[in-house]
C-alpha positions in Angstrom: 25.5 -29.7 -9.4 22.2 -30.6 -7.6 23.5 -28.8 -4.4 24.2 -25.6 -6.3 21.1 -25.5 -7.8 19.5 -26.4 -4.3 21.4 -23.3 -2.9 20.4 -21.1 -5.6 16.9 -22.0 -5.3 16.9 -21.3 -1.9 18.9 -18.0 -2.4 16.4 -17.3 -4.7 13.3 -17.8 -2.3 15.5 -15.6 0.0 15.8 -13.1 -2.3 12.0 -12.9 -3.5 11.2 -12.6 0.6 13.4 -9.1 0.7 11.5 -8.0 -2.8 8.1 -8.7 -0.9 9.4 -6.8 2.3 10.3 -3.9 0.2 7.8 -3.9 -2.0 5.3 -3.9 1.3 7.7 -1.1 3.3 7.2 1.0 -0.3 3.3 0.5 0.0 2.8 1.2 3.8 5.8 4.0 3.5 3.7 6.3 0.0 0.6 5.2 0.7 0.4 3.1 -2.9 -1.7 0.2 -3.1 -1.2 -3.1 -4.2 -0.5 -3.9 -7.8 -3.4 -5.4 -9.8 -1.0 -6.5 -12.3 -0.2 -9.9 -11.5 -4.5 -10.6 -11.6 -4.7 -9.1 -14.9 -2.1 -11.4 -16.3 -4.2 -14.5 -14.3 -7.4 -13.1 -16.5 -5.8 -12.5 -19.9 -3.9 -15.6 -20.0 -7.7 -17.8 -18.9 -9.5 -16.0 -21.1 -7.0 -16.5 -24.1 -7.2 -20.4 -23.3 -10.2 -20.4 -23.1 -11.0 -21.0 -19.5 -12.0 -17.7 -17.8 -12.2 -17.3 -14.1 -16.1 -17.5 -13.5 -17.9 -14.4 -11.9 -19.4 -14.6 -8.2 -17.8 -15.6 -5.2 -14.1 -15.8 -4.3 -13.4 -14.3 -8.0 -10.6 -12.0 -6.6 -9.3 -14.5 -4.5 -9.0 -17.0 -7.7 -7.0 -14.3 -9.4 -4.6 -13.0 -7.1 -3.7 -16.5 -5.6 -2.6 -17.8 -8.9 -1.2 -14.3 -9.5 1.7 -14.8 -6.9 3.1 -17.6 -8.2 5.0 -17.2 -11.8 6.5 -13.9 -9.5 8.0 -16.6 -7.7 8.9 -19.3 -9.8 10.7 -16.7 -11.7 13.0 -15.6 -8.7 13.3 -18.9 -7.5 14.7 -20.1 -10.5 16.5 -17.0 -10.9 18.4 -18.1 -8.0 19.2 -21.3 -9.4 20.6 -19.9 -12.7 22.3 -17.4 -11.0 24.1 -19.9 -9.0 25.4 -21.7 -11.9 28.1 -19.2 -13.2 28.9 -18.5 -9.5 30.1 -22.5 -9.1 32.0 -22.2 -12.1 33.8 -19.2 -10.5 32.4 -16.2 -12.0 31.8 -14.0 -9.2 31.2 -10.5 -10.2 31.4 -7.9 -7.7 28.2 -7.5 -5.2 27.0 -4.4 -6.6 27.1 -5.3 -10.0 25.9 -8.9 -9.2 22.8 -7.9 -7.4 21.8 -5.3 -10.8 22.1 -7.9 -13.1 20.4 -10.4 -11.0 17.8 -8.1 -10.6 17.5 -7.1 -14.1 17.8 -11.3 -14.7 14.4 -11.5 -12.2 13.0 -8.2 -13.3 12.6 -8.8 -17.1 10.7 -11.6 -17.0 8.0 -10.3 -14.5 7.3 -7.3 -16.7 7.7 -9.1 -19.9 4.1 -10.2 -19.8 2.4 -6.7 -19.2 3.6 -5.5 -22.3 3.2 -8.8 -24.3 -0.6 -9.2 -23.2 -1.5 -5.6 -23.6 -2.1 -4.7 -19.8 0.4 -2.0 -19.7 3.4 -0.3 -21.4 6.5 -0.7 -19.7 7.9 2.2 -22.3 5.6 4.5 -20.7 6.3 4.0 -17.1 6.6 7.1 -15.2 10.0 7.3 -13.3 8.6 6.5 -10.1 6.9 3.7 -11.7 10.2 2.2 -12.7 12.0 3.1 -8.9 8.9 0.7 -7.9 9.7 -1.7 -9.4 13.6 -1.5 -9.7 14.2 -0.8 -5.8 12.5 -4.2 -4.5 14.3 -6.1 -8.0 17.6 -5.1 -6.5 16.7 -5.6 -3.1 16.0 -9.3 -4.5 19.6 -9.3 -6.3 21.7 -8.4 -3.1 19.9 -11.4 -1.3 20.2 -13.7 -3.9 23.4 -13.4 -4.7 24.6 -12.6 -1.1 22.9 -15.9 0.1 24.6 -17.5 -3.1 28.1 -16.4 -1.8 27.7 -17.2 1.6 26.5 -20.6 1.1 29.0 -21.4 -1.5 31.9 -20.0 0.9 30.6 -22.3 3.5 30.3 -25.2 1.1 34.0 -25.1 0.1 34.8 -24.6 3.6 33.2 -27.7 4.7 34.6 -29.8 2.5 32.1 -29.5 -0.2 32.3 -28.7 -3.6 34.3 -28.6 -6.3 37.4 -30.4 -4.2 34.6 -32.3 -2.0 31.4 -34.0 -2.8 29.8 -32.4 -6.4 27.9 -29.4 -5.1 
């Protein structure tokens, strides 16, 4: 079990690499900037407890720092939990395995724009959504191709459900 949640960790790292290389091709390729998203979630969520990021210096850099990382522990973990129903030999096709992963990684990452009032998912333009769909199931066909690879060399090794737990 710990070895397929390793993998799917790691699957999942794999896969949050691709999002951020399309997500970067997308910006350099239309010209689009950077999302300020992820800082306004940093700032709502200190403010709410209490704790505000103080004005001056190195502000911005205290915002989008933190910013990064739910982004990632959510697709890291994504990984993980998408490699549990893999082990257990529920292997949907690749197409359809990368969508729902995607959607899986997607949901959560947007979840908190609408729930702290920084944006309206329901009234995302079209483009908006191709945004931030492409790079999700760029992320999916990673994560679950790394998931499938590793796991076909794990059985093939010797380890695994016939071999060492994994």
């Amino acid at each position: 079990m710990f070895r397929t949640i390793a993998r799917g960790c790691a699957a999942g790292a794999a896969g949050t690499t691709a999002l951020n290389a399309v997500s970067c091709l997308d910006m350099a390729l239309c010209g689009r900037p950077s999302s300020s998203t992820p800082e306004a979630v940093v700032e709502k969520i200190t403010t709410r407890a209490g704790h505000p990021v103080p004005d001056g210096a190195g502000r911005d850099n205290r915002l989008s720092g933190p910013g990064a990382l739910p982004g990632i522990a959510v697709r890291v973990g994504t990984g993980a939990f998408v490699s549990l129903p893999h082990r257990a030999g529920l292997r949907p096709h690749a197409w359809l395995g990368a969508l729902l992963t995607g959607a899986l990684a997607m949901a959560p990452a947007d979840a908190p724009i609408a729930g702290l009032d920084i944006g309206d998912p329901r009234t995302w333009s079209p483009a908006d959504w191709t945004s931030d769909a492409i790079p999700h199931l760029a992320y999916g066909l990673v994560t679950c191709g790394v998931i499938a690879s590793a796991r076909g060399r794990a059985a093939a090794s010797g380890y695994g459900p016939r071999g060492c737990p994994g």
